[in-house]
PDB file as gemmi writes it, atoms N, CA and C in Angstrom:
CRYST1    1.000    1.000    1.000  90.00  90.00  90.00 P 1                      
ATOM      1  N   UNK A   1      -1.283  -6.863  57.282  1.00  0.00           N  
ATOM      2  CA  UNK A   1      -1.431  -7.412  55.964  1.00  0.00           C  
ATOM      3  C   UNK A   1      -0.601  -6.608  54.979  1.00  0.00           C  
ATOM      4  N   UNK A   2       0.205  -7.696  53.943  1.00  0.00           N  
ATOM      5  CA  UNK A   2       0.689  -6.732  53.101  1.00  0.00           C  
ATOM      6  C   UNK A   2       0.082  -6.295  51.379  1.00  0.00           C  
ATOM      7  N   UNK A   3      -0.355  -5.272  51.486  1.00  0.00           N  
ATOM      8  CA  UNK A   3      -0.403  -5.506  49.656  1.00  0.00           C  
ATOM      9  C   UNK A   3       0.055  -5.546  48.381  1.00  0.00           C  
ATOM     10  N   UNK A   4       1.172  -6.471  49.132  1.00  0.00           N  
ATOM     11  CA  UNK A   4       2.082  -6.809  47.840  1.00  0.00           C  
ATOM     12  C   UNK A   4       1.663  -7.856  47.014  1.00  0.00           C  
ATOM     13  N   UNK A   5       2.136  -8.666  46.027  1.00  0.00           N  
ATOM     14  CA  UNK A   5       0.853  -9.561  45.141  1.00  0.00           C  
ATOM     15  C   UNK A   5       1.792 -10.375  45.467  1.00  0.00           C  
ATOM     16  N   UNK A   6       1.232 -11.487  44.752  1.00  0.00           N  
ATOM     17  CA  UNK A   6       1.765 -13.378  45.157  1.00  0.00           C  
ATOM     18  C   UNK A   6       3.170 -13.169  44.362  1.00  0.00           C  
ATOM     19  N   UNK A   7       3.677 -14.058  44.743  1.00  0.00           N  
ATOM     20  CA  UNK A   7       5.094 -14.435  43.773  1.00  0.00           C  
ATOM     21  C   UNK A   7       4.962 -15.476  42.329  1.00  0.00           C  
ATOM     22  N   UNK A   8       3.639 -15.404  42.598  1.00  0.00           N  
ATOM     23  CA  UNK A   8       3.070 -16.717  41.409  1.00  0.00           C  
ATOM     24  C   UNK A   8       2.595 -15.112  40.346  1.00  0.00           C  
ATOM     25  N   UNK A   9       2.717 -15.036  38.965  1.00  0.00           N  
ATOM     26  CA  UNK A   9       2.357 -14.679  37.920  1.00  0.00           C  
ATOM     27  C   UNK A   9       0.749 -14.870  37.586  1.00  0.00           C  
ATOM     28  N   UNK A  10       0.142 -14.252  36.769  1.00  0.00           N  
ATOM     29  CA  UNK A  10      -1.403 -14.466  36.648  1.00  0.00           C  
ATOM     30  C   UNK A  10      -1.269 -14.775  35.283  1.00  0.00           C  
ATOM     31  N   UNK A  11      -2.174 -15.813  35.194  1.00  0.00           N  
ATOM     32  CA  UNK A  11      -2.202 -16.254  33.473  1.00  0.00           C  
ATOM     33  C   UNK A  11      -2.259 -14.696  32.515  1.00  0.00           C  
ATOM     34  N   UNK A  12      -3.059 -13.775  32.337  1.00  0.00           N  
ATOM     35  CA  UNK A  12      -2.856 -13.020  31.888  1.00  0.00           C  
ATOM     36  C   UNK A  12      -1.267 -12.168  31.764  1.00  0.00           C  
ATOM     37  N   UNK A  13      -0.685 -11.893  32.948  1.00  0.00           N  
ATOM     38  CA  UNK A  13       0.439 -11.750  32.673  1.00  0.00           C  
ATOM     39  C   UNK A  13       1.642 -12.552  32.237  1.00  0.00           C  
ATOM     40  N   UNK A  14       1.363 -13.980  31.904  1.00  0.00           N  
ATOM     41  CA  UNK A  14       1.936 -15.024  31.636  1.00  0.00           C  
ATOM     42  C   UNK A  14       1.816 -14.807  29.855  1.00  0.00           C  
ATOM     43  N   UNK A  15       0.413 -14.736  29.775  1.00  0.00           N  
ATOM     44  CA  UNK A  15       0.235 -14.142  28.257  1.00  0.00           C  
ATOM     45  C   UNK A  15       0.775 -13.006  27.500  1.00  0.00           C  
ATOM     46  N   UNK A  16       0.713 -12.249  28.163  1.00  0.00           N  
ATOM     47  CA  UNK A  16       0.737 -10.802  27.715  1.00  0.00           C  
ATOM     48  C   UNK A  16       2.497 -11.131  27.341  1.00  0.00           C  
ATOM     49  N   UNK A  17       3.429 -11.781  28.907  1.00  0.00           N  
ATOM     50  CA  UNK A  17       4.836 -12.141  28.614  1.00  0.00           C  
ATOM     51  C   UNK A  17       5.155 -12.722  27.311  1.00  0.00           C  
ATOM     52  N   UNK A  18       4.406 -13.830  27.071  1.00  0.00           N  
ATOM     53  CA  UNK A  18       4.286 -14.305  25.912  1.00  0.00           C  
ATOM     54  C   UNK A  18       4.564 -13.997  24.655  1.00  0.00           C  
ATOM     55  N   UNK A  19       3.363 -13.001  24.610  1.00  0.00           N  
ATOM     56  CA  UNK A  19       3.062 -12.279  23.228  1.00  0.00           C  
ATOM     57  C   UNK A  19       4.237 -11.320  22.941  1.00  0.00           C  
ATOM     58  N   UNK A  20       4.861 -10.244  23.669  1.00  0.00           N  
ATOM     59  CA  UNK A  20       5.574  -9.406  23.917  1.00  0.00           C  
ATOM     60  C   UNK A  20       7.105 -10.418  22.918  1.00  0.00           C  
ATOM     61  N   UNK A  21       7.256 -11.494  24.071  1.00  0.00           N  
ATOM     62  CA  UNK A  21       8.472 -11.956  23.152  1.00  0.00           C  
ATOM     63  C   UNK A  21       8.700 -12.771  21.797  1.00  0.00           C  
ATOM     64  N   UNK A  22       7.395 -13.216  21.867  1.00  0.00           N  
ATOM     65  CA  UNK A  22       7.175 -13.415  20.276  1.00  0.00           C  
ATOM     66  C   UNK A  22       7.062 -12.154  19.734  1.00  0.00           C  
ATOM     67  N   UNK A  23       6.468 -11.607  19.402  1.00  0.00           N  
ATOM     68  CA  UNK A  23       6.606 -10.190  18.988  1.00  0.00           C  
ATOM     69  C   UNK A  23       7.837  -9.558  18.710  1.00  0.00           C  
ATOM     70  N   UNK A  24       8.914 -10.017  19.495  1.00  0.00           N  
ATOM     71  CA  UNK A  24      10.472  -9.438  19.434  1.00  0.00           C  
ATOM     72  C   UNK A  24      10.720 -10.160  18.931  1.00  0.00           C  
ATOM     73  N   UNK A  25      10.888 -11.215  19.226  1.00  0.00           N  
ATOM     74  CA  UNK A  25      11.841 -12.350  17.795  1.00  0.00           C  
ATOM     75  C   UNK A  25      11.174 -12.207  16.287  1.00  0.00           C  
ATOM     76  N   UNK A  26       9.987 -12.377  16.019  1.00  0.00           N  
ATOM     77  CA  UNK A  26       8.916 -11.824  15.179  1.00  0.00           C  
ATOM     78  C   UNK A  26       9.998 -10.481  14.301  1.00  0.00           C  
ATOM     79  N   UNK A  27       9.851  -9.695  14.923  1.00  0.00           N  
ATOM     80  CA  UNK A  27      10.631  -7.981  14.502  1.00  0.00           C  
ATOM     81  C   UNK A  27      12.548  -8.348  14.267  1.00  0.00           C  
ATOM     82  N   UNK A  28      12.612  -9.579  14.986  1.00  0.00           N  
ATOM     83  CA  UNK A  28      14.081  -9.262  14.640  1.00  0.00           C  
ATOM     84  C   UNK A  28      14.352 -10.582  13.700  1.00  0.00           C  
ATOM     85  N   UNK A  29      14.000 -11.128  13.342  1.00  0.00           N  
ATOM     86  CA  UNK A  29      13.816 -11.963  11.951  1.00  0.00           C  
ATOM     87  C   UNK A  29      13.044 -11.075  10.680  1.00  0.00           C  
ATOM     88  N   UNK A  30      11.742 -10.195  11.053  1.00  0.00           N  
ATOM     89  CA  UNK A  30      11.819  -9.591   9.779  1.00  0.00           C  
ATOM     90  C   UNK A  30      13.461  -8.500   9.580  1.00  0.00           C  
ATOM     91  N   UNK A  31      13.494  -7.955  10.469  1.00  0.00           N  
ATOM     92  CA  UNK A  31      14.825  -7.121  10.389  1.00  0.00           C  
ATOM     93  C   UNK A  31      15.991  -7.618   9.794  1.00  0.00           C  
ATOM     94  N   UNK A  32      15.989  -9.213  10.047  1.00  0.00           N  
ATOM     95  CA  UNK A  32      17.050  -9.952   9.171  1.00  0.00           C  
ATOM     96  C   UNK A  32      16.629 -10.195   8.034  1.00  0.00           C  
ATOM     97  N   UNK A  33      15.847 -10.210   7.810  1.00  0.00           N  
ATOM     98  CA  UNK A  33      15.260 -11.006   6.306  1.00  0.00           C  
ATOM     99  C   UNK A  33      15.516  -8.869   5.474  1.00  0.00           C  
ATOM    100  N   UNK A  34      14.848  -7.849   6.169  1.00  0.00           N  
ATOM    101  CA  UNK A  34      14.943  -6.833   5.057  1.00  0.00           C  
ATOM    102  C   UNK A  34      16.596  -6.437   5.271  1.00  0.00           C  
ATOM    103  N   UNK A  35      17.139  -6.948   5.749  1.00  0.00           N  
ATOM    104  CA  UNK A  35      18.845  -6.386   5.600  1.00  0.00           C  
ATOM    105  C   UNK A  35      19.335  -7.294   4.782  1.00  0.00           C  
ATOM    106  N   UNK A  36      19.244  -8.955   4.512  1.00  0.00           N  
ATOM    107  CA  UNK A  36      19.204  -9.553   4.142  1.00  0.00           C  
ATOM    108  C   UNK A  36      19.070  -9.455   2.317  1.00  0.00           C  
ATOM    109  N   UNK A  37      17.607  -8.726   2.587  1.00  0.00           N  
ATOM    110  CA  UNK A  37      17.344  -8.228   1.106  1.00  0.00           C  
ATOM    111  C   UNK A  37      17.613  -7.235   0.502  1.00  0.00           C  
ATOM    112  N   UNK A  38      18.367  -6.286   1.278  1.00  0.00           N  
ATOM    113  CA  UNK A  38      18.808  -5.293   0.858  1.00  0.00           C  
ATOM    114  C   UNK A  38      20.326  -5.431   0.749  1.00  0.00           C  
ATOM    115  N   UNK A  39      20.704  -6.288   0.981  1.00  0.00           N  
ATOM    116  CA  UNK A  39      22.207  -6.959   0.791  1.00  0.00           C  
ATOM    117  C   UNK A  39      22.129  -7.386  -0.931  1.00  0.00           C  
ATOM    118  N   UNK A  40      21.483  -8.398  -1.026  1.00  0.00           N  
ATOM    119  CA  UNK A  40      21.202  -9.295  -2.319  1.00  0.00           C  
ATOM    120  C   UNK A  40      20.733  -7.955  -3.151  1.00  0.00           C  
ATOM    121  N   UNK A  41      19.785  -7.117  -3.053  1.00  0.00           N  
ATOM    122  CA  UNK A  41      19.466  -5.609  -4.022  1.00  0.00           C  
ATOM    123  C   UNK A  41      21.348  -4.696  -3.935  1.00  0.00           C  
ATOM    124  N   UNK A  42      21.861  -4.780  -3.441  1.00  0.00           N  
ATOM    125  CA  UNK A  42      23.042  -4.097  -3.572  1.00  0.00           C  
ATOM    126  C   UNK A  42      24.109  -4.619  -4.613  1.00  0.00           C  
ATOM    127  N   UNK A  43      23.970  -5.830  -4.071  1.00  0.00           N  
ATOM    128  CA  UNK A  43      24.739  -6.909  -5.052  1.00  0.00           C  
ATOM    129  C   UNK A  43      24.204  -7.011  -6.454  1.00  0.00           C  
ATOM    130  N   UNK A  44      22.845  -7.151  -6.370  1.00  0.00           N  
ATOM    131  CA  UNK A  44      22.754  -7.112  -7.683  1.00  0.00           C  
ATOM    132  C   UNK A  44      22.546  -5.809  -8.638  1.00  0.00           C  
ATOM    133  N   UNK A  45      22.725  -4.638  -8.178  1.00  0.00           N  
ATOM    134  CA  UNK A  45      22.418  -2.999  -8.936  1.00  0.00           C  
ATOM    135  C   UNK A  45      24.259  -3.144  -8.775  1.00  0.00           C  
ATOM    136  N   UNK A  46      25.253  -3.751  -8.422  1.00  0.00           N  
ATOM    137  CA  UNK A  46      26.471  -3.742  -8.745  1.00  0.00           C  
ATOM    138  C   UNK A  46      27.031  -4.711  -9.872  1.00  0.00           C  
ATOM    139  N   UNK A  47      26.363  -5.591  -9.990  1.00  0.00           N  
ATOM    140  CA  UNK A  47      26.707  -6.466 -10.909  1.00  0.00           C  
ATOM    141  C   UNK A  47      26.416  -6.053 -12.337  1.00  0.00           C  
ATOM    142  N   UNK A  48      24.765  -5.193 -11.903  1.00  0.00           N  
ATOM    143  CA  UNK A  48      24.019  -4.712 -13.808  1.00  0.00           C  
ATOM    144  C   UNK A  48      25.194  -3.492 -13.920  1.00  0.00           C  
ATOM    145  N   UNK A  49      25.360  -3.105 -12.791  1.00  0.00           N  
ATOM    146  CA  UNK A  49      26.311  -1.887 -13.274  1.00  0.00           C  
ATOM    147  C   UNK A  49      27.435  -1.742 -13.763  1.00  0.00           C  
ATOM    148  N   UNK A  50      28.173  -3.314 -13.559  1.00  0.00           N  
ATOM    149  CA  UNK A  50      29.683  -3.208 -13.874  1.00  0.00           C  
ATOM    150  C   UNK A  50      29.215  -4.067 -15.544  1.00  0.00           C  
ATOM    151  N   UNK A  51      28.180  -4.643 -15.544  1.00  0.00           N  
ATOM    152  CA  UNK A  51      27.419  -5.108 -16.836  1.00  0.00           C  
ATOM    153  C   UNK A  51      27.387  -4.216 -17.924  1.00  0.00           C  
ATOM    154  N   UNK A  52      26.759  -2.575 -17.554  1.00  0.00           N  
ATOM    155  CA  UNK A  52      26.695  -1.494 -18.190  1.00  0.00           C  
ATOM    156  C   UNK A  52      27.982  -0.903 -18.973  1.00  0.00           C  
ATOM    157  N   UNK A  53      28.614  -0.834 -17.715  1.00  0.00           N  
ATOM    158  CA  UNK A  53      30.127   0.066 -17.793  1.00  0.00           C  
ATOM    159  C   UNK A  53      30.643  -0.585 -18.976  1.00  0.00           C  
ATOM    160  N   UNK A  54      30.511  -2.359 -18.509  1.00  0.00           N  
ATOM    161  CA  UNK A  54      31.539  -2.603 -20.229  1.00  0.00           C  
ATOM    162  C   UNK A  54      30.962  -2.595 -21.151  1.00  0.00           C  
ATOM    163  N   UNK A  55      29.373  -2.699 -21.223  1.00  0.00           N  
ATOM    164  CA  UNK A  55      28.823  -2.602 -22.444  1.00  0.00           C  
ATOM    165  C   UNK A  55      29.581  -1.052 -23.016  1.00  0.00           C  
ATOM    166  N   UNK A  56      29.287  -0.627 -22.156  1.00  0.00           N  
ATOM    167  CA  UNK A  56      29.585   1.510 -22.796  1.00  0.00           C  
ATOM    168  C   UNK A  56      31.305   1.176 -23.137  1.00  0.00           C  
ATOM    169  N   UNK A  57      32.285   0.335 -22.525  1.00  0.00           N  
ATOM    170  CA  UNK A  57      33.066   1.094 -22.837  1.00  0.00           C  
ATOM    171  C   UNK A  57      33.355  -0.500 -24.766  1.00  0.00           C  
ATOM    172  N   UNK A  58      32.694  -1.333 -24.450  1.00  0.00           N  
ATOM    173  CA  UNK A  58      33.099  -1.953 -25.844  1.00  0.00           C  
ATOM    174  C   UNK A  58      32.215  -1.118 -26.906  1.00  0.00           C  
ATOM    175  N   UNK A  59      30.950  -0.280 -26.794  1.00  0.00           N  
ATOM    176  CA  UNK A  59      30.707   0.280 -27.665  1.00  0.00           C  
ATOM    177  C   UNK A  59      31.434   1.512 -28.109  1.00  0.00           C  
ATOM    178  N   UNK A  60      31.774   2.183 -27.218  1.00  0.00           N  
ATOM    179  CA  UNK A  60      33.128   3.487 -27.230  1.00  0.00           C  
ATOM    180  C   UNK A  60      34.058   2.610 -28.322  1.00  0.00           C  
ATOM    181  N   UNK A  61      34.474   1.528 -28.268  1.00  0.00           N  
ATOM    182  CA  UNK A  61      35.612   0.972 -28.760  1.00  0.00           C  
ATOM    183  C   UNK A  61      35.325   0.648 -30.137  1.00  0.00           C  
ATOM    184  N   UNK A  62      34.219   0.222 -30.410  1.00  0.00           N  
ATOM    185  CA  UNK A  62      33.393   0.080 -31.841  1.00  0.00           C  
ATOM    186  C   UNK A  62      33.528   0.894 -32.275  1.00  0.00           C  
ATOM    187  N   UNK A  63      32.584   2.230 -31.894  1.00  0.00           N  
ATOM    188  CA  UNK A  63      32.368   3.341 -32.511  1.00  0.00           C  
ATOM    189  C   UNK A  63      33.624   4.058 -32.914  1.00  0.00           C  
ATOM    190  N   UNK A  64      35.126   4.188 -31.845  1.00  0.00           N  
ATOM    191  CA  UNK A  64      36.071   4.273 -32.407  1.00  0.00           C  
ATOM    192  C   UNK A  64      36.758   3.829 -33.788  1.00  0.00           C  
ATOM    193  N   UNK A  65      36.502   2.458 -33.543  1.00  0.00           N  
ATOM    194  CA  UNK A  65      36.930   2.180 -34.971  1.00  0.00           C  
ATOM    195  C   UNK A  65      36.827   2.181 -36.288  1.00  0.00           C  
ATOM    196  N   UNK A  66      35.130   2.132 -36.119  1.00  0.00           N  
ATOM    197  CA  UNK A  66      34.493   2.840 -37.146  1.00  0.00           C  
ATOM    198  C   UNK A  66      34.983   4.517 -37.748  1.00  0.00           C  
ATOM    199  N   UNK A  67      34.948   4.261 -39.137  1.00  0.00           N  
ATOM    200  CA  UNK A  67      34.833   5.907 -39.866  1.00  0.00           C  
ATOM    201  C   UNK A  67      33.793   6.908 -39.254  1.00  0.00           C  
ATOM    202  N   UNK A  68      34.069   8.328 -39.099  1.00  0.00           N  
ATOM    203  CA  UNK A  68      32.876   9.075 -38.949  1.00  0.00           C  
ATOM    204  C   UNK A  68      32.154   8.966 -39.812  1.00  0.00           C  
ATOM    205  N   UNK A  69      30.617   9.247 -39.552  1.00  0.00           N  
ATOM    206  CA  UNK A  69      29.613   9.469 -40.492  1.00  0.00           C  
ATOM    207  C   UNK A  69      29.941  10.464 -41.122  1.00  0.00           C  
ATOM    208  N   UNK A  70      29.583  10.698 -42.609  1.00  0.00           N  
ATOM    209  CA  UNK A  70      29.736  12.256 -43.737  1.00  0.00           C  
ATOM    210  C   UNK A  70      28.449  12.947 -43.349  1.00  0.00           C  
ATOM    211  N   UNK A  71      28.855  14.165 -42.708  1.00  0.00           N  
ATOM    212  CA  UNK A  71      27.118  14.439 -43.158  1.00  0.00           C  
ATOM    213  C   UNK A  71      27.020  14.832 -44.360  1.00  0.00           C  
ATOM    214  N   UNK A  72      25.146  14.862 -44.689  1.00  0.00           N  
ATOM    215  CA  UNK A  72      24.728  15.026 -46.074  1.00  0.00           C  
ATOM    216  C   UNK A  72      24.436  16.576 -45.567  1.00  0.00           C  
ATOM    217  N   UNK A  73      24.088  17.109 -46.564  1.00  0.00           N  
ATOM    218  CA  UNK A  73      23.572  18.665 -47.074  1.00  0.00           C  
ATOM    219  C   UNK A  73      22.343  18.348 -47.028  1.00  0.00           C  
ATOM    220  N   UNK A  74      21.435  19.647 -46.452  1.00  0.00           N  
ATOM    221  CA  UNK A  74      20.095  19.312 -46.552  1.00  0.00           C  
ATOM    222  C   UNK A  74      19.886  20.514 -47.536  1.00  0.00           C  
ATOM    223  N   UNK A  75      18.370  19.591 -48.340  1.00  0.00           N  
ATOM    224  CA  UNK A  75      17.856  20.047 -49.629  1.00  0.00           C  
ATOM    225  C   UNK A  75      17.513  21.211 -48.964  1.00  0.00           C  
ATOM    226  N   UNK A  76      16.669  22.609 -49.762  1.00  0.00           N  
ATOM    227  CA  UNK A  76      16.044  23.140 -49.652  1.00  0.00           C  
ATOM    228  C   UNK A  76      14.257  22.968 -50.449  1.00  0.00           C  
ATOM    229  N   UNK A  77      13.589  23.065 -49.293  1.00  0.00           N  
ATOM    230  CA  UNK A  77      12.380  22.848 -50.395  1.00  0.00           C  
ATOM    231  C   UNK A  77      11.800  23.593 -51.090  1.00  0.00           C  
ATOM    232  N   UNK A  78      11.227  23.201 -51.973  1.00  0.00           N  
ATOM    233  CA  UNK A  78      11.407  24.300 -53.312  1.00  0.00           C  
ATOM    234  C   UNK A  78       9.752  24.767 -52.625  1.00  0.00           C  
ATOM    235  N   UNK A  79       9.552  26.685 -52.984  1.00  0.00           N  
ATOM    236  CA  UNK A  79       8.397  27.112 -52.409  1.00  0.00           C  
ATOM    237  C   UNK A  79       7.146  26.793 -53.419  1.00  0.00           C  
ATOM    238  N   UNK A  80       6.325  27.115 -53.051  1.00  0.00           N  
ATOM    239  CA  UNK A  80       5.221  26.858 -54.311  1.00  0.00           C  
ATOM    240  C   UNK A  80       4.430  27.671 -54.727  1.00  0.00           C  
TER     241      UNK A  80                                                      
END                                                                             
């Protein structure tokens, strides 16, 4: 007699197969979806940023053109 097992699978291990590869496709769709979203977060912290840059450099360009401020003299307060 040999004790090797059938060539037929046991529902349990039919299951367990199952679960295992759902489980992997499962993990590699979330894996696409957070690369996915971390694509679209890249893109958009590049877009506010090149948003920024020209805000700073048209205000640089304002402020250029503008006169300096005078400063004033500060009072002294009188003691009492």
């Amino acid at each position: 007699m040999s004790a090797r097992k059938s060539p037929e699978r046991s529902p349990d291990s039919i299951a367990r197969f199952n679960r295992k590869q759902l489980a992997a496709e499962e993990g590699a769709r979330a894996l696409a979806d957070v690369e996915r979203q971390a694509i679209d977060v890249r893109k958009n912290m590049a877009r506010l940023r090149e948003l920024c840059e020209t805000k700073e450099a048209a205000d640089e360009t304002l402020r250029a053109s503008l006169p300096a401020p005078s400063l004033k003299k500060r009072r002294r307060k009188l003691a009492r």
